[in-house]
C-alpha positions in Angstrom: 72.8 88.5 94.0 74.0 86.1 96.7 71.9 84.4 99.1 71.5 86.6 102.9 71.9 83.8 105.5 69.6 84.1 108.5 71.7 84.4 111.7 68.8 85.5 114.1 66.1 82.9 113.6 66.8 80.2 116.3 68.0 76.9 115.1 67.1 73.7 117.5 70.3 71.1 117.8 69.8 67.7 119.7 72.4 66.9 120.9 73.9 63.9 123.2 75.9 63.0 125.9 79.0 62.5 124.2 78.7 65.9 122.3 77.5 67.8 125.5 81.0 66.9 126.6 83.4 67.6 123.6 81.0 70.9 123.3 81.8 71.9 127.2 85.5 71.3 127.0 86.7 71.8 123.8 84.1 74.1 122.3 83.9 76.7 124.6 80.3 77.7 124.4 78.8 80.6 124.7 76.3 81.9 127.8 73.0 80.1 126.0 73.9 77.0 124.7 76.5 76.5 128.0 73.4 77.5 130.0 70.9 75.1 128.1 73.6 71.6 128.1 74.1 72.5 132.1 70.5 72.8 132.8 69.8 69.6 131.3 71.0 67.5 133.6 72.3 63.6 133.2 70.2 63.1 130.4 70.9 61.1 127.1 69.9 63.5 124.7 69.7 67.6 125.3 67.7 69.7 122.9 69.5 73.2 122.6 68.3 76.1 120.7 70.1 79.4 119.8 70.5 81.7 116.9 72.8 80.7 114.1 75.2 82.8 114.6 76.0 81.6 118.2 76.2 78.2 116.4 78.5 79.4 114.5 80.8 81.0 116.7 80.7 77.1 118.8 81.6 75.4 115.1 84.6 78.0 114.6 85.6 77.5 118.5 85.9 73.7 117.6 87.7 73.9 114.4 90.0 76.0 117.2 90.6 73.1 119.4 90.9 70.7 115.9 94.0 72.3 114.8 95.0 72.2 118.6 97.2 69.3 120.6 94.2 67.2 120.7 94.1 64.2 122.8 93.3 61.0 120.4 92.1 59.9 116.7 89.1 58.7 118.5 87.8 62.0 120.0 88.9 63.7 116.8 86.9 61.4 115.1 83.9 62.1 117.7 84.7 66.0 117.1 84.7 66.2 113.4 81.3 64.3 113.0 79.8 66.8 115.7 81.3 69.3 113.8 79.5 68.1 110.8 76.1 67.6 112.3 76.1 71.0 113.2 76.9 72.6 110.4 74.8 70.1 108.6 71.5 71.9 110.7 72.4 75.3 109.9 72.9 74.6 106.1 76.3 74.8 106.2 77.1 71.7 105.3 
């Protein structure tokens, strides 16, 4: 029998200034997290919490914008490692 993932239990994601922004432009976050990296203010390093699932639907949003025109190798570079990291906290990785 396969293994259930847990989509409900909250998963804590630090998170920095650099990801805030590729999250808040290219990830298209949904009410929590958005609300959470807003609140935060001009801080270096954001702690966000949310359910897995919600997590997931931010990693599938920026896969999305992957395949999209995107801007540079740089900031592809930036978004695939934050892609990574998160996947790596929810055991994805």
């Amino acid at each position: 029998m396969a293994h259930k993932r847990d989509l409900v239990t909250p998963v804590t994601i630090m998170i920095t200034r650099a990801e805030r922004d590729l999250i808040m432009k290219y990830g298209y976050p949904f009410e929590d997290i958005e609300r959470q990296l807003k609140e935060a203010g001009d801080v270096d390093l954001i702690r966000v919490t949310d359910a897995p699932y919600w997590w997931e639907q931010l990693i599938n949003n920026l896969h999305i914008s992957e395949k999209e025109n995107f801007p540079n190798d740089e900031l592809l570079t930036e978004l695939r490692a934050l892609l990574d990291r998160v996947a790596d906290a929810l055991g994805m990785g």
